[in-house]
N, C-alpha and C positions, 0 to 999 in steps of 0.2 A: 652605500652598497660597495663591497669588494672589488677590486678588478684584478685580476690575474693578471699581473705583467711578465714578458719576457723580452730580453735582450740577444738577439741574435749574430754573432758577430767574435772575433777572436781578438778586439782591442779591450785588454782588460782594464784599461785606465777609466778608458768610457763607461764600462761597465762600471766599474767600483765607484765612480762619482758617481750614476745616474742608480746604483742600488743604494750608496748613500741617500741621496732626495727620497727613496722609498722606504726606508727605515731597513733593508734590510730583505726585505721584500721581492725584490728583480729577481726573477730566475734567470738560467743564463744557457746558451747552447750556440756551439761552434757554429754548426748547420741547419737551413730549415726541417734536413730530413731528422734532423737532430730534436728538433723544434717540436715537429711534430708525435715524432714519439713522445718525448717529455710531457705534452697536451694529452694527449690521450691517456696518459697513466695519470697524472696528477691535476689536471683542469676536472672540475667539478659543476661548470655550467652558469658559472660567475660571468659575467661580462670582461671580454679580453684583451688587450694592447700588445700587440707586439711591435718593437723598436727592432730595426735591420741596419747592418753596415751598407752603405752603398758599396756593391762590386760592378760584374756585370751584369746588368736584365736580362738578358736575353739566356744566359746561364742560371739565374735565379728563378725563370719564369717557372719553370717546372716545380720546386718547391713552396713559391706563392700560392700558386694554384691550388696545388693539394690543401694547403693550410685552408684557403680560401672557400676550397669545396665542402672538407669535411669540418670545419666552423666559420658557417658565411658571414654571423656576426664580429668578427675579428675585426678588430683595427688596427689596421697598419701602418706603422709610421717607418719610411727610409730615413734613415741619420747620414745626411753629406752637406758638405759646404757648397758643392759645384754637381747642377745638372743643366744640363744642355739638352734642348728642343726634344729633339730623339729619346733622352733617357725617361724625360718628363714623358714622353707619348707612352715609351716602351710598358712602365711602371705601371698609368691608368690604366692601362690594356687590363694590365694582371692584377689590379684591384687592391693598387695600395691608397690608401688613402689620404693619405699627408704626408708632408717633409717635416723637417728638423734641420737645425744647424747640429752640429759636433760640439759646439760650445753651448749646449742647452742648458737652460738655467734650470732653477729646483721648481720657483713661481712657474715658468711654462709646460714644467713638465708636469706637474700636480693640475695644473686646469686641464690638462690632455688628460688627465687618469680620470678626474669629474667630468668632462664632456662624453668619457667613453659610457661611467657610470648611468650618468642621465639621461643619454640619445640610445637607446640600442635597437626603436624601431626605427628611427632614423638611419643606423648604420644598417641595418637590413636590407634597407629602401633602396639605400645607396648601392649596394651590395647586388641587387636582382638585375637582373636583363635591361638594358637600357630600350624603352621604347618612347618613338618620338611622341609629343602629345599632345604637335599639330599646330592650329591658330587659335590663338586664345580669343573667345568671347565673353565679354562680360557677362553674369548670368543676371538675369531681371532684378532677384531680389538685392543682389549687393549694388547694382545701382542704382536702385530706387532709396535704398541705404548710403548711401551715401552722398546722394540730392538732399534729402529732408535731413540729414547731420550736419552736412557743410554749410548748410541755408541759417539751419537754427544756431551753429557755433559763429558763424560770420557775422547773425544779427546782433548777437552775447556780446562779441566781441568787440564791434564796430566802435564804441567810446575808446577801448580799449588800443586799438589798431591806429586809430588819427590821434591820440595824445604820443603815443609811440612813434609814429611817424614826424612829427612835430619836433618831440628829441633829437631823431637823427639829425633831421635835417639844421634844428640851433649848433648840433656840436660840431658838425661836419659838413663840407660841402660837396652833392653828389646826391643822386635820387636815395629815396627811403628803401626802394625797394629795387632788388635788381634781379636780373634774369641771365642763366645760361643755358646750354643747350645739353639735356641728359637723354637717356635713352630709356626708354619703358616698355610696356607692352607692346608683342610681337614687333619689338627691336623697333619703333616707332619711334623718332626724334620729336621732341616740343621744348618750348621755352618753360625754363623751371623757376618760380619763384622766391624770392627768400629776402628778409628785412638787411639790407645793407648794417654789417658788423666790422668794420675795416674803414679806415681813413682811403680818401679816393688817391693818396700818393702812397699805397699801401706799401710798396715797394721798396721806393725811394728811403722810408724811413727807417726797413731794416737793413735797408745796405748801409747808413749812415750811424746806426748803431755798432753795426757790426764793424767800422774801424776808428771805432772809437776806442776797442781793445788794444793793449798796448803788447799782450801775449801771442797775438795775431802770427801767425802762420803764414811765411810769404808761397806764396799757390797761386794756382789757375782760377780766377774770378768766377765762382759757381752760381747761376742762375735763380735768384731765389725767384722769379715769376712765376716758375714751377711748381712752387710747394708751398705749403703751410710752415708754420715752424715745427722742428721736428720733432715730434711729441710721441711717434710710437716706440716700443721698444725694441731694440735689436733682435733680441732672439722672438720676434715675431715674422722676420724673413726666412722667407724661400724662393728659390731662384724661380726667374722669369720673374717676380712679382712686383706690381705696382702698388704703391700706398697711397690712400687714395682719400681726400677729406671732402667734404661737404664747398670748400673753395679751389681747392688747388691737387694736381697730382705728383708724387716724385720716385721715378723709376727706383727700383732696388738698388743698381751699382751706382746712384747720384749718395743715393741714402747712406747705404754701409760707407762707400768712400768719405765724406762729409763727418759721419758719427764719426770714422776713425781719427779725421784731425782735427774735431774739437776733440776729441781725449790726448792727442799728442801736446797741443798747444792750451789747455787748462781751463776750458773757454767759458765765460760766463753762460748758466745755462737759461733759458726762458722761461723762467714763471710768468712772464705778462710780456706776451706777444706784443711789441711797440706801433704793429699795423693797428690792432685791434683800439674801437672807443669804447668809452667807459662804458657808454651805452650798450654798444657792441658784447662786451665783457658780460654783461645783465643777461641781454637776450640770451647768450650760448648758453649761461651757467643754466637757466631753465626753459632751454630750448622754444625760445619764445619768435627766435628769428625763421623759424619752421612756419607761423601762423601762413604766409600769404600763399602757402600751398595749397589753404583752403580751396583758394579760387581754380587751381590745375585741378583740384579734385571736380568741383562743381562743375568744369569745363569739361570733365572725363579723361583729362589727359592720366591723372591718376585715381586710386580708390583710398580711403581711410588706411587698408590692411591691405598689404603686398608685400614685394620685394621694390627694395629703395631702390628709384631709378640712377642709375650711371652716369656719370663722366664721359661721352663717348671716347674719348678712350683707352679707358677701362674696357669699357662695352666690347671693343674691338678684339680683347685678351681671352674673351667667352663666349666666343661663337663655333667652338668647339661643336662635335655634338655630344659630350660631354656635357656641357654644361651651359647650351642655348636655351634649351628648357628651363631657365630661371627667368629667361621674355616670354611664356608663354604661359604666361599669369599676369595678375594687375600687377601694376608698380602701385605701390602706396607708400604712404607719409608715415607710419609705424611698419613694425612689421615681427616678424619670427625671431629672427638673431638680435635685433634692437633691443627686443626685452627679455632675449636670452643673458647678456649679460649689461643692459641698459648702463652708461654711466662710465661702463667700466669694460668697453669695447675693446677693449687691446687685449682682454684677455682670452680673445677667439680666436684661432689662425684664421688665414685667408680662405682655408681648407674648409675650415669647418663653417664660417660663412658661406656661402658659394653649398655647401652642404645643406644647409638650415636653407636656404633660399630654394632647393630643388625640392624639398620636404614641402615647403610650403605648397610650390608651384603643381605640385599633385595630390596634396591632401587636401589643402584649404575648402572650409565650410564656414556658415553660419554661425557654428560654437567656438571652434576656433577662433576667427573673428573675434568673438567677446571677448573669448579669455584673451587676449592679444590687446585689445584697448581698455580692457582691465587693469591688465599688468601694467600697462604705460605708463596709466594715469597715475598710479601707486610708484612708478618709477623715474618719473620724468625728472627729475632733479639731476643735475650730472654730478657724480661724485670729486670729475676731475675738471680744471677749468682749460676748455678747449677751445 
């Protein structure tokens, strides 16, 4: 499907790289009142993007608006390197719906043109009056659904789960299975399960890696107990944002500062995480270290289909009311965005997550559901090794 894009903004460099990525394609206009005229004469009903300079908000509100009124499906992306709390608030207010760096790549800006193409009740959704939608209850039939799945995949599985367990425990030393603490339905803390994939000195090992380089960068000793290895890609940041893995979390400015001096000092990069067992390695690539959620399911603490419970805190970063309403649904072990781009998760802003998770949290049905453990089952394989 088509997307009409426009480029709003008077830096022509921006422009002419980001209509380069589009073959040609970016339309372009000083101002939104500029913007909007050009929509109205030559948009045709295609699904729309529009890309904006960061100025001021509070000067821009008035042409967001308009844009926003008379095509509520518009998506809108601000193009800045730096937003601060306020500009972040000001922005939502007026209904834009992602950021961008200024150094956008072509890969990130082409999955924003498909995301737009493919989600448009989605951005509608997003788009309508915000109303709160209260305290989530499970309804009868998805937990009775999800008793009689977790029961019969646990029995399936059970030869499956104690040989597995058996593994970790000859290659490494350290339970099979560990537990932390995530946030889920109506913002409710429990202990999260998952197959230990990490040596118990996970730490230790890649700090010991890491000065075994001889290109090494003398600096401030960065924390790695914070994060995974860093596997997303840069122009996947936007400001305030945390990045966030299934073991560890690491704020934005730890992240971009860090990317920038491995690229100053040359640095060997991480195909095989030195925390990670071989074992470990197995489970991720076919997300096998997922199984002992089974039991948070069976327990209630989650459902098969939801939104993936949090990091508390992460969790702490979306209690907006904006964007609380993604607790006021189940948390589950699959979900909407998981097999939106299954495999090949980096290729969704955090926007657009956090988006698909609010979709869910007020559409979600029965059918839905299926097609959602459909999709998984046909995607569960990671493309990449994480």
């Amino acid at each position: 499907m088509t997307v009409f894009t426009i480029y709003v903004g008077r830096d022509l460099t921006k422009y002419s790289r980001f209509n380069a990525y589009l073959d040609g394609a970016l339309h372009q206009a000083d101002f939104f009142e500029e913007a909007l005229q050009k929509l109205r004469e030559e948009h045709e009903g295609s699904p729309l993007m529009i890309l904006f300079e960061k100025g001021d908000c509070e000067t821009e509100r008035k042409g967001i608006t308009l844009i926003k009124k008379e095509f509520p499906a518009a998506y809108l992306i601000v193009v800045a390197d730096n937003l601060n709390k306020d500009e972040i608030s000001c922005y939502l207010k007026c209904g834009v719906n992602d950021t961008a760096i200024s150094d956008l790549s072509k890969t990130r800006l082409l999955n924003g043109v498909d995301f737009v193409a493919r989600n448009q009740e989605l951005i509608l959704a997003a788009s309508a009056e915000h109303k709160p939608l209260g305290k989530y209850k499970c309804p009868v039939w998805k937990r009775v659904f999800d008793i009689i799945a977790s029961l019969l995949i646990l029995l399936l599985l059970s030869p499956a789960l104690i040989i597995i367990s058996l593994l970790i425990l000859i290659e490494s030393r350290g339970p099979a299975v560990y537990k932390s603490k995530r946030v889920g339905s109506n913002y409710k803390q429990f202990d999260f399960y998952k197959f230990r994939s990490m040596y118990k000195d996970a730490d230790k090992r890649l700090k010991e890696f890491m000065t075994l380089n001889q290109y090494r960068e003398a600096g401030p000793e960065i924390n790695y107990d914070s994060y995974n290895a860093l596997q997303l890609p840069v122009e996947e940041t936007t400001a305030e944002n945390l990045f966030v893995s299934d073991d560890n979390v690491i704020s934005e400015v730890d992240y971009l500062a860090d990317r920038a001096k491995k690229a100053r000092e040359n640095f060997v990069k991480y195909e095989n995480d030195p925390r990670i067992t071989k074992v470990g390695r197995f489970l991720r690539k076919f997300s096998i270290d997922e199984w002992p959620q089974l039991i948070n399911i069976l327990k209630g603490d989650m459902s098969l289909v939801g939104n993936r419970p949090l990091p508390l805190y992460e969790a702490e970063q979306l209690t907006s009311d904006k964007y609380i309403d993604r607790f006021m649904a189940p948390a589950g072990l699959t979900g909407l965005w998981q097999v939106e781009k299954r495999g090949d998760s980096g290729r969704l802003s955090p926007e657009e997550r956090k988006q698909l998770d609010l979709y869910y949290a007020k559409h979600y049905n029965l059918m839905m559901d299926i097609r959602i453990i459909f999709k998984t089952l046909t995607a569960f394989v990671q493309k990449e090794n994480v």
